[in-house]
C-alpha positions as CSV (number, residue, x, y, z in Angstrom):
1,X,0.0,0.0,0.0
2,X,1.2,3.5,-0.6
3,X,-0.3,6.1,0.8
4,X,0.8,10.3,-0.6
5,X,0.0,13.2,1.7
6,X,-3.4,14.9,0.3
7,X,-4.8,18.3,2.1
8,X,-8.2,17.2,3.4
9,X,-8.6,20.0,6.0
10,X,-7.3,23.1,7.2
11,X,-6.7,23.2,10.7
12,X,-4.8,26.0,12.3
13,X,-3.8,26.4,15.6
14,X,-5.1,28.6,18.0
15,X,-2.2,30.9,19.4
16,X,-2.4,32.2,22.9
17,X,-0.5,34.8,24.2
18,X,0.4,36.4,27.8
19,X,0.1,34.9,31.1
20,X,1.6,31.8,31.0
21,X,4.1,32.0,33.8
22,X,5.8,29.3,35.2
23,X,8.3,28.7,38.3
24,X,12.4,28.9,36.8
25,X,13.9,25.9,36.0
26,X,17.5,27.5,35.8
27,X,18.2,30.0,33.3
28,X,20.4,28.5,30.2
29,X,22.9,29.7,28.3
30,X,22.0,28.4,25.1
31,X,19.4,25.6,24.0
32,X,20.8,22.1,23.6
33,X,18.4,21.3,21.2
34,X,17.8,17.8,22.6
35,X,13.9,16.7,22.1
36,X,13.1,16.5,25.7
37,X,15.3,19.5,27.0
38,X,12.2,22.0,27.8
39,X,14.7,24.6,29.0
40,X,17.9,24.4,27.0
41,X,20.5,23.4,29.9
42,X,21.6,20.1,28.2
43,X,19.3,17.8,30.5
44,X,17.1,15.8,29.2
45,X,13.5,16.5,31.8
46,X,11.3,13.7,32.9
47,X,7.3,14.0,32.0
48,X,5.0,12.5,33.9
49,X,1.4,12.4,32.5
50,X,-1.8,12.0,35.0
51,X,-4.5,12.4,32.8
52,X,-7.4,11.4,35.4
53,X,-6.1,14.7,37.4
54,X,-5.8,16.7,33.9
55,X,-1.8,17.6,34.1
56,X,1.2,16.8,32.9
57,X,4.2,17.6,35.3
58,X,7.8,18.2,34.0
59,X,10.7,17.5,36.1
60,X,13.4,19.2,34.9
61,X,16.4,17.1,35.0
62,X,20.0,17.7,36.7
63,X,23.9,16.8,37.5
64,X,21.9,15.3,40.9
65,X,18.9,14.3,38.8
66,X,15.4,15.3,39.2
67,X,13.3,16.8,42.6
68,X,9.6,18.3,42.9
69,X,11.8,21.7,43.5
70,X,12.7,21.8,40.0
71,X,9.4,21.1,38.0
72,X,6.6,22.5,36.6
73,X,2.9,20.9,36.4
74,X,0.7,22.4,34.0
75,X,-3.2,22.0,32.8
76,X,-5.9,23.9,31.3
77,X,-6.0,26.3,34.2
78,X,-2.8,27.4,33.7
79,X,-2.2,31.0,33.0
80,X,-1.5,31.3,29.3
81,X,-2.6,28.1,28.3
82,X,-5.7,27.2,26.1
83,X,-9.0,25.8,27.5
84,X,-10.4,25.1,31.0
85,X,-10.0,21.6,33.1
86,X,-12.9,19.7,32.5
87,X,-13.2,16.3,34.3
88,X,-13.5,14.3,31.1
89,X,-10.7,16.2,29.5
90,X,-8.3,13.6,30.2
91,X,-5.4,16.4,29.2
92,X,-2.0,14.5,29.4
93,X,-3.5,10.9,28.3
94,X,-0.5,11.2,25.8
95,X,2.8,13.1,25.5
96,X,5.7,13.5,23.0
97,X,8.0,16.8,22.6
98,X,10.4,18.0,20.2
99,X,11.3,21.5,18.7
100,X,8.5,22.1,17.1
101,X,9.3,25.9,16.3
102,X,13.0,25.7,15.6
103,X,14.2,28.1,18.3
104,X,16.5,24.8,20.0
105,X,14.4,24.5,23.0
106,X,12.1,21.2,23.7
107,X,8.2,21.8,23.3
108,X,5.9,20.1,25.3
109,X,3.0,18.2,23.1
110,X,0.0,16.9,25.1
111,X,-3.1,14.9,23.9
112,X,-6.5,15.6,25.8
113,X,-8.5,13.4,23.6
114,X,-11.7,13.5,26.3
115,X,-11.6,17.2,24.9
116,X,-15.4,18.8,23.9
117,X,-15.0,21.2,21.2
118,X,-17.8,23.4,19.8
119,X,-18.4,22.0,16.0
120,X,-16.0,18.8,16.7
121,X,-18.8,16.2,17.7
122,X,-15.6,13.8,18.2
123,X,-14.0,16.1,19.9
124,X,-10.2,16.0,21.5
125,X,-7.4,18.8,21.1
126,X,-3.5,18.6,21.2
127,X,-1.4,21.5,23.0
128,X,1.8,22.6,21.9
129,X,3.5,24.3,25.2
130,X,7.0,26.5,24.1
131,X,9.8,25.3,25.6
132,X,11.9,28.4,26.7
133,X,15.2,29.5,28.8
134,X,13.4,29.7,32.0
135,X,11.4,26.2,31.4
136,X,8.3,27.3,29.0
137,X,8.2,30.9,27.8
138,X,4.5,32.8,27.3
139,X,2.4,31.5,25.4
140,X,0.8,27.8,24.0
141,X,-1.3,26.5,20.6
142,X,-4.2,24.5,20.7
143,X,-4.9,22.2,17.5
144,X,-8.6,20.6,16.8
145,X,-9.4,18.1,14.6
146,X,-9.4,18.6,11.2
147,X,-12.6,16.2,10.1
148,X,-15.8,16.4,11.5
149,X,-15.5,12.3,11.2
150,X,-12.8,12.3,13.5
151,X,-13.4,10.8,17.4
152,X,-11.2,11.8,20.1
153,X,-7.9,13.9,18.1
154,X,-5.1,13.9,20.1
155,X,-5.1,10.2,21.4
156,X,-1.7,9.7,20.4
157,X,1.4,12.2,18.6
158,X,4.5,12.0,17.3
159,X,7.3,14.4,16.3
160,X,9.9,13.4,14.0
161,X,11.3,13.5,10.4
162,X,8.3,12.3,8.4
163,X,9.5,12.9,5.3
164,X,13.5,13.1,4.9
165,X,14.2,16.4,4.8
166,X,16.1,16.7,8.0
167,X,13.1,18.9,9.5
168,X,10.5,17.7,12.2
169,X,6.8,17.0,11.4
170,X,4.0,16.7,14.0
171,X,2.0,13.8,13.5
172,X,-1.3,13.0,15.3
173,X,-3.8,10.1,15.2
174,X,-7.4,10.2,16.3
175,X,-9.3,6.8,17.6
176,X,-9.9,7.2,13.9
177,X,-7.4,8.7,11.2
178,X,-4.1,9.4,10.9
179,X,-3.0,13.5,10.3
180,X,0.3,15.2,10.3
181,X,1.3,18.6,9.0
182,X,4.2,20.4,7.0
183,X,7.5,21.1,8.7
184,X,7.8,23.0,11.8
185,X,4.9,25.1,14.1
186,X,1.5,23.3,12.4
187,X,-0.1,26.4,11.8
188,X,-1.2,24.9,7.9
189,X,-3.4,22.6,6.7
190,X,-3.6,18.9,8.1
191,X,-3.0,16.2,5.9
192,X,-4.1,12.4,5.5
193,X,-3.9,9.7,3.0
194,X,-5.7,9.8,0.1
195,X,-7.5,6.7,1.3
196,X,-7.9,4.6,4.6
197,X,-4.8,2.2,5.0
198,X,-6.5,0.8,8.6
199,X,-8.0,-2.2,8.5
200,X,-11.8,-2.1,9.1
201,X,-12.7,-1.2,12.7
202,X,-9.5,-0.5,14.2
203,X,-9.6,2.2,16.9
204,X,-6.1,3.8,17.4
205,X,-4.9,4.3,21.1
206,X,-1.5,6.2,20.1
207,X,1.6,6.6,17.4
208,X,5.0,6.5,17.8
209,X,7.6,7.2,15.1
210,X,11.3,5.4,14.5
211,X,13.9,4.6,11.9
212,X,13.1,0.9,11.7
213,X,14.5,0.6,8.2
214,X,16.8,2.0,5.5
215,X,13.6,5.0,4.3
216,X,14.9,8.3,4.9
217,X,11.8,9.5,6.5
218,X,10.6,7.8,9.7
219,X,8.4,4.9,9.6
220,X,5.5,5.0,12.0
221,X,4.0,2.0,14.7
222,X,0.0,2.6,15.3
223,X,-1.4,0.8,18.0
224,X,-5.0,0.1,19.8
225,X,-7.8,-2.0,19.0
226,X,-9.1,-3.9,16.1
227,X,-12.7,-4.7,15.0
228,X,-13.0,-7.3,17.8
229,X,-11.4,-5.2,20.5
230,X,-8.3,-7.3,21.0
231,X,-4.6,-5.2,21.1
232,X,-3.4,-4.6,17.4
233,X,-0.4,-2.8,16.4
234,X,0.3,-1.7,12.4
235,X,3.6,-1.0,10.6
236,X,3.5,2.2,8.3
237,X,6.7,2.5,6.3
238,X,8.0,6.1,5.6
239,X,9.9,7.7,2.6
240,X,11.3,10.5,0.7
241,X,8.6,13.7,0.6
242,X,5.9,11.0,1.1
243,X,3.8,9.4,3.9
244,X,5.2,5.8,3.4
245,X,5.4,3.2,1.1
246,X,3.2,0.8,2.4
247,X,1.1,-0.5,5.8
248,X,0.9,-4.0,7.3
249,X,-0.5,-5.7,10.6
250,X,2.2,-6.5,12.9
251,X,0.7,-7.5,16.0
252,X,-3.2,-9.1,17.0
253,X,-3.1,-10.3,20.8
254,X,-5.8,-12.9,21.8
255,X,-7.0,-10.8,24.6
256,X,-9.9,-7.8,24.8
257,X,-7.6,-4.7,25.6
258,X,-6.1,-1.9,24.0
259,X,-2.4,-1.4,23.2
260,X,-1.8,1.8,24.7
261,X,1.2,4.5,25.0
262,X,2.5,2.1,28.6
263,X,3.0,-0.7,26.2
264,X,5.3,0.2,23.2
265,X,9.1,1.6,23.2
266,X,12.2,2.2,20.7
267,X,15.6,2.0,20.7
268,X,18.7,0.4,19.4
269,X,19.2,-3.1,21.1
270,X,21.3,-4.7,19.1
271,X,23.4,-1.8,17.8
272,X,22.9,-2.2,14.1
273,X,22.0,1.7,13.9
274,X,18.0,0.9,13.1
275,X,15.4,1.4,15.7
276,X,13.9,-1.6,17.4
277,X,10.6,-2.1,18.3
278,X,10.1,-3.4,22.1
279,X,5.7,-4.2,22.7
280,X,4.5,-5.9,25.9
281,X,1.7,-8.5,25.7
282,X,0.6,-8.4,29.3
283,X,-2.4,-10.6,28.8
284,X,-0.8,-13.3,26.9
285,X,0.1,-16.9,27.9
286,X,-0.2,-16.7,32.0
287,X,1.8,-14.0,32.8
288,X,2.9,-11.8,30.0
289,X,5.2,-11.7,27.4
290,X,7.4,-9.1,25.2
291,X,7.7,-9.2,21.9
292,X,11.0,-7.6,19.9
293,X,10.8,-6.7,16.4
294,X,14.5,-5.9,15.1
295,X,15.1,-2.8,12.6
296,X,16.8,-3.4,9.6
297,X,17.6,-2.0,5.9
298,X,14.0,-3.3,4.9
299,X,12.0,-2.7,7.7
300,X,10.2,-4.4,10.8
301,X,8.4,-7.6,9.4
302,X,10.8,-7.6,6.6
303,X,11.9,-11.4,5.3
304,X,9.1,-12.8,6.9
305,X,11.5,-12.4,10.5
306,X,9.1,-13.0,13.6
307,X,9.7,-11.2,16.8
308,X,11.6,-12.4,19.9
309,X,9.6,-13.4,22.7
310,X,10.6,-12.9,26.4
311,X,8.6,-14.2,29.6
312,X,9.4,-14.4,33.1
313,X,10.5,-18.7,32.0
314,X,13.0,-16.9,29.6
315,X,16.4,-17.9,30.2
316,X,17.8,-15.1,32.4
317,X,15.0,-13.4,33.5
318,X,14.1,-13.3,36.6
319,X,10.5,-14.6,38.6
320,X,7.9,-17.0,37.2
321,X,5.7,-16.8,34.8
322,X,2.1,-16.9,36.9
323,X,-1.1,-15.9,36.2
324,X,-1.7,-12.1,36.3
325,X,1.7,-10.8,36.2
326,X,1.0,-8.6,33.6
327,X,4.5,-8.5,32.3
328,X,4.6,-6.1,29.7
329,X,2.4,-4.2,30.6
330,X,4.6,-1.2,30.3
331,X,8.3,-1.4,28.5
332,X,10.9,1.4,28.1
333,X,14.2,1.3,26.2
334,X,17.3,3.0,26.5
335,X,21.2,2.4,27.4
336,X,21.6,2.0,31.2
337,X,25.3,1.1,31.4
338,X,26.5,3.2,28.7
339,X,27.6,0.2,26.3
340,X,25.8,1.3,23.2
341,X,23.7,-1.2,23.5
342,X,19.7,-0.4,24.6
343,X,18.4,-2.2,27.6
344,X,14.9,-2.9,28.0
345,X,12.8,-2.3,31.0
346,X,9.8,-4.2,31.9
347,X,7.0,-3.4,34.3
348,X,5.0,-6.5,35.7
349,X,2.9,-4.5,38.0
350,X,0.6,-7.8,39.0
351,X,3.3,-9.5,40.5
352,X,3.0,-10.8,44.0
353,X,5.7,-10.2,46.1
354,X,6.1,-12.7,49.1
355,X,2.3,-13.4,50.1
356,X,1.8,-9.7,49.1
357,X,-0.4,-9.5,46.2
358,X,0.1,-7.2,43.1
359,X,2.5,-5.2,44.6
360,X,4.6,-5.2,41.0
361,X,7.7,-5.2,39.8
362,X,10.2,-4.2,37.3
363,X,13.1,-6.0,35.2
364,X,15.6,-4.8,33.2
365,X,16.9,-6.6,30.6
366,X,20.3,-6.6,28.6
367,X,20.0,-5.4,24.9
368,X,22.8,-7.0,23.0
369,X,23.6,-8.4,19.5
370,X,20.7,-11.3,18.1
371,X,18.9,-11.5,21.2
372,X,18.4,-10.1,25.0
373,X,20.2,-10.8,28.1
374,X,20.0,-11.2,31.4
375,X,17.7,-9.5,33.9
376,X,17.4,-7.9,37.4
377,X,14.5,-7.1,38.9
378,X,13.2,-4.2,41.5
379,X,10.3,-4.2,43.6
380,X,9.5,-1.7,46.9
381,X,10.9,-4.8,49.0
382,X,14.1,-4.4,47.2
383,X,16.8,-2.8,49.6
384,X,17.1,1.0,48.9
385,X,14.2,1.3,47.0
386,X,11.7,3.9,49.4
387,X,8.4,2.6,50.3
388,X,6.3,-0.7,51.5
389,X,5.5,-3.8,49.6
390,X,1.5,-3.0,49.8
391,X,-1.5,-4.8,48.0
392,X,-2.4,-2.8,44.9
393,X,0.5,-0.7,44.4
394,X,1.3,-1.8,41.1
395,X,5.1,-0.8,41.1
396,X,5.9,-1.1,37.3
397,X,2.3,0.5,35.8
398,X,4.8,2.7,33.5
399,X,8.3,2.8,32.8
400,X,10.9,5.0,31.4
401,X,14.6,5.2,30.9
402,X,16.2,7.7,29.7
403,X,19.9,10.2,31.2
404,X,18.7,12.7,33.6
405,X,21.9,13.6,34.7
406,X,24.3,13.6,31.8
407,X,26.3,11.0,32.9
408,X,25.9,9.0,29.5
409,X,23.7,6.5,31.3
410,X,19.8,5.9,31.0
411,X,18.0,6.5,34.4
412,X,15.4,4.0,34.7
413,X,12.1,5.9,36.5
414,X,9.1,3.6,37.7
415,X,5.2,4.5,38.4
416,X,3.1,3.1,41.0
417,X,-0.3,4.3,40.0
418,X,-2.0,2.3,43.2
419,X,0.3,3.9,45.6
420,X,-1.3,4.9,48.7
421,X,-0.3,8.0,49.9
422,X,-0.3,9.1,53.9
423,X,-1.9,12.9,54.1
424,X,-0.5,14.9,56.8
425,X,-1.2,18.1,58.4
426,X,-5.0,18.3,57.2
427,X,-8.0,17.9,59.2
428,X,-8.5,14.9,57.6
429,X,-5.6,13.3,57.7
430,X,-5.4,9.4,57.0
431,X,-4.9,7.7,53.8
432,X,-5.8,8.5,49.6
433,X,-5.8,5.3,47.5
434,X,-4.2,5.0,44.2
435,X,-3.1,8.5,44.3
436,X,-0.2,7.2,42.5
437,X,4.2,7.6,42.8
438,X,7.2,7.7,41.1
439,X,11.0,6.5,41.7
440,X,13.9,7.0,40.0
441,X,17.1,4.9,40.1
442,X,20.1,6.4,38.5
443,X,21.6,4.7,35.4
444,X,25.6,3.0,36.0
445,X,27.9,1.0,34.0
446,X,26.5,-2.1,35.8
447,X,22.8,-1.2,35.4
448,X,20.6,0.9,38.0
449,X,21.3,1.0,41.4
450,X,19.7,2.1,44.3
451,X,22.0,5.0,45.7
452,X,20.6,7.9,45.8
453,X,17.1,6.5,44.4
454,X,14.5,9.1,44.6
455,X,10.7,9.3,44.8
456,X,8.0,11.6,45.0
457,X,3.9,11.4,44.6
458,X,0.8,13.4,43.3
459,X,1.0,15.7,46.5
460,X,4.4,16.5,46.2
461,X,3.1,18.8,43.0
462,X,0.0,19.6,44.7
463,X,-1.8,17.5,42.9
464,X,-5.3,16.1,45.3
465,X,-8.7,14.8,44.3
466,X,-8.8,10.7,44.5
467,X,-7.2,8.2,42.9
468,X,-5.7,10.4,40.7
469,X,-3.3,8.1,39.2
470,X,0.0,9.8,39.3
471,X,2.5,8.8,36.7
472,X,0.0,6.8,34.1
473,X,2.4,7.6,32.1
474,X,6.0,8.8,31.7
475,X,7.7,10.1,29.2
């Protein structure tokens, strides 16, 4: 299948000006033009999305790593940026950055899909924030979607090189459709493929982009549902000034749930310089598996290669592979020991731990050349990681590695989204379920170790309300 780019509908963002004042970050000296440095100081920040409480909070990272005294949280309600909160807004239910306007500072891109907009019946918006010297600068851009067909816009994004030309395109999917817009700030038309490459009844959950093959533009991975409601995930190959060559089915699990943004990661594992695809399978077997796709000069797929498979039975891996696990249900890749070779972190956040049940835990695995390592594995039992083994935690629920400090090393951080949290000093007091937490663990030549681990919760940013789900997602 080939699909060429096609204007369908204009849809220009809404520019805001004024008012959007946020707390410093550290003034810069000059942007580092890395895709996730918000304020230019050559750290790469940590995003946590928690779309049930409608923010997305950036930790801005460090020599020391991150802290809630350097960070931002923003929503709806803050000053300067479109829109108001609205429970069902479910603003930061996706998040990607990149520098969207050139300037060499990270902007922050969130997805509020739950979004009502006059005119939109399948309403849903996407938020560009401006990444600036002193963290974000004034002002933001709001985008709609560009069909009136279209049902929840903005449930995933991606910014990268769609085409070739060595300049960043924003592309963003509805339950629906697929859209993305000319180089740079998307204040243009939208475009889409001149005719629907999904298969019949899919519903999209999120995009991410990568150079899985030889294509000088970046080939995409779409994930969700298909017609039956079981996980799917498609393969749409990009090229020179052109959407992509062609589209295939990668992935059909035999379970009723969505692949969603948790579930999918990139990265080099086995150093051939094409991105790998990394997608957990929570439901499958009894407890889990992950599948890995290699790159390669023609694609993911290509030759008819099947992906690797990885369970908690694997060779190397540590734990059992029981019922309700749920290992994969969140992955991340990235180089924790510096070797050039991406490591792969796995959240099982059903795992029982002792007689405590789905306390959940994480593994990291060894990228390497052909096929995956050995593991290790951290849970809130493990010595020098803060907190309590408690039911319901589910330590693991999101992952993400990537070098906070600048040490060459990924950090691995780690959501509980059932965390518990003890409130203090109200009148209240006592205990909010699920309110949600997340951990870092710093990235060294022999993997992630628990000196100097950090963590911090939903009230550390001021964040209340119940069950509020801190760090669904982490980016």
């Amino acid at each position: 299948m080939r699909a060429k780019k096609l204007a369908l509908a204009v849809c220009v963002g809404a520019l805001v000006s004024g008012g959007l004042t946020l707390p410093l970050a550290g003034t810069a000296v000059a942007a580092s033009a890395l895709k996730d440095d918000f304020n230019g100081d050559g750290y790469r920040d940590l995003v946590i999305g928690t779309p049930k409480a409608n923010s997305v909070t950036v930790t801005f990272g460090s020599a020391s790593g991150v802290s809630p005294s350097r960070a931002v949280t923003v929503t709806q309600n803050t000053s300067g940026v479109p829109g108001v909160s609205e429970a069902e807004d479910e603003f930061g239910e996706n998040v990607t950055s990149g520098d969207v306007n050139g300037d060499g500072y990270a902007d922050l891109i969130v997805g509020a899909p739950g979004e009502q907009v006059t005119g939109k019946p399948g309403g849903g918006s996407i938020t560009i924030v401006w990444g600036g010297a002193n963290g974000f600068r004034t002002g933001a851009m709001v985008l709609n979607a560009p069909g009136d067909a279209d049902r929840r816009f903005g449930e995933g994004a991606s910014f990268v090189d769609l085409d070739g030309d060595a300049h960043g395109n924003l592309v963003v999917v509805s339950e629906n459709r697929f859209w993305w817009y000319a180089d740079g700030v998307p204040d243009g038309p939208a475009f889409g493929p001149e005719f629907d490459f999904l298969p019949e009844g899919v519903r999209l959950d999120g995009v991410l982009g990568g150079h899985f093959s030889h294509t000088q533009g970046s080939d995409y991975v779409l994930h969700g549902t298909d017609a039956t409601g079981h996980g799917w995930a498609g393969y749409l190959r990009g090229g020179p000034g052109d959407i992509g060559y062609y589209f295939d089915t990668l992935f059909t699990s035999y379970e009723d749930d969505a692949v969603d943004e948790t579930q999918v990661a990139t990265g080099d594992v086995d150093k051939n310089g094409y991105t790998d695809l990394v997608l957990g399978d929570p439901e499958s077997g009894k407890g889990g598996h992950i599948l890995v796709w290699g790159g390669n000069a023609n694609g993911l797929n290509a030759n008819g290669w099947d992906p690797g498979a990885y369970n908690q039975s694997s060779p190397g891996i540590p734990g059992t592979d029981e019922l309700g696990d749920a290992f994969g249900a969140s992955v991340a890749v990235g180089d924790v020991t510096g070797d050039g070779y991406a490591d792969v972190a796995v959240g099982a956040p059903g795992e029982t731990v002792g007689t405590v049940e789905e306390v959940g835990t994480v593994v990291l695995i060894k990228g390497g050349y052909d096929v995956l390592g050995s593991g290790t594995a951290w849970h809130q039992g493990t010595p020098g990681v803060p907190g309590t083994p408690e039911p319901g935690d589910r330590f693991g629920s999101a992952v993400r590695l990537k070098d906070i400090n600048k040490n060459g090393r990924a950090d691995l951080a780690i959501a509980a989204n059932g965390e518990d949290i003890s409130i203090n000093g109200s009148a209240a007091g006592g205990t909010a379920a699920d309110m949600g937490a997340v951990w870092v663990l710093r990235g060294t030549t022999t993997g992630p170790t628990t000196s100097y681990a950090t963590s911090f919760n939903a009230t550390d940013f001021g964040l209340g309300g119940t069950a509020v789900r801190f760090g669904t997602l982490l980016r």
